[in-house]
N, C-alpha and C positions, 0 to 999 in steps of 0.2 A: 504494500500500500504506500499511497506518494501523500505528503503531505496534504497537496490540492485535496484526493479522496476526503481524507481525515476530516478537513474545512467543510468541502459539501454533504459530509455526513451529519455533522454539527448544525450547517447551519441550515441544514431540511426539519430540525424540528421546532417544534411552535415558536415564537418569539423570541429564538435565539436573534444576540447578536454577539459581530464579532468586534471586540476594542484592545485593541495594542498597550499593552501594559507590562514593565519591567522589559522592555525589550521585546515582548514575545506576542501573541496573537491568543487573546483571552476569548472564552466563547462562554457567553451569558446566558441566563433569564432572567429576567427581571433585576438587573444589575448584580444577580450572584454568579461567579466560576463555576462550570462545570467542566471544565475540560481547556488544556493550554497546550502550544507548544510553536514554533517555528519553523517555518517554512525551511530554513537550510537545515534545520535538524534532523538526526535522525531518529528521533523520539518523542512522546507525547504525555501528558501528562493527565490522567484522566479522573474524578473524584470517585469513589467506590465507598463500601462499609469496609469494616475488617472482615469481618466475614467473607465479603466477596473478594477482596484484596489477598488472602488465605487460599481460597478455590481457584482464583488467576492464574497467582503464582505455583501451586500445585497441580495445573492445568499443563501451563506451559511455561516454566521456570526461564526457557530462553528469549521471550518476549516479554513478560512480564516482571518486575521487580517494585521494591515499596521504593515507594516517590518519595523524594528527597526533602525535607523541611516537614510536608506536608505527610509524609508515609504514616505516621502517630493515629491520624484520622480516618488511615485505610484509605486515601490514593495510591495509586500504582501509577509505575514508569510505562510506556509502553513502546515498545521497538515497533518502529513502521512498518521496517521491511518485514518482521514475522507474521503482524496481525492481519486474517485473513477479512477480507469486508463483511461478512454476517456477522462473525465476530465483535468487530468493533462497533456496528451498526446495536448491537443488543449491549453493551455495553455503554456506550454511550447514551441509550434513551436509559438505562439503569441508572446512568448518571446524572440525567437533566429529572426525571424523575423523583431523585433524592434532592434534588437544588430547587425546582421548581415550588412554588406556592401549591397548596393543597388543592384549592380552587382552578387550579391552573392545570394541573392535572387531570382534573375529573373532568375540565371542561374539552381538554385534547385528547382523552382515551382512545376513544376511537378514529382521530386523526393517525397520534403514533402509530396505534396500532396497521391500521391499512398501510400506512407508508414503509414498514417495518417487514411487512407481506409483499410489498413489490421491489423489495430487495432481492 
């Protein structure tokens, strides 16, 4: 996966946006982080539980590792070239999910959900 991917995966879901912050290419909702990283990078940095942060990394130990400052709250690193697109597609709506407002959720379920399906 190329970074571009990574972007239009982000920013296919609800009222994400994306705003450049610490150098890098932050992707919101509702002005919270769900997911960073840069374009020349080879890496991404995606928000998770520990729990899922646990199952990533015992998934696939070579793409996946705890994110760095943030790993404490169960973010994981994630290698571009390893993560295949359904992958990171369910991962990342896991992530805007945990970010998003409650309301904000229940009002795109069924958006995510179909866009998630034409992956």
């Amino acid at each position: 996966m190329k970074f571009d991917d990574f972007r239009r995966l982000c920013l296919a879901l609800p009222e994400v946006e994306e705003r450049e912050t610490w150098g890098e290419a932050t992707f919101r909702v509702r002005g919270r982080i769900f997911a960073m990283g840069s374009a020349d990078g080879d890496r991404v940095s995606i928000k998770a539980t520990p729990d899922d942060q646990a199952g990533l990394i015992a998934l696939d130990p070579k793409t996946f590792t705890v994110a760095a400052y943030t790993g404490r709250y169960g973010w994981v690193s994630a290698r571009l070239e390893g993560m295949r697109r359904e992958l990171a597609g369910r991962v990342l709506k896991n992530a805007w999910e945990l970010t998003a407002p409650r309301r904000v959720v229940s009002e795109n379920s069924v958006v995510v959900a179909q866009k998630a399906r034409r992956r």
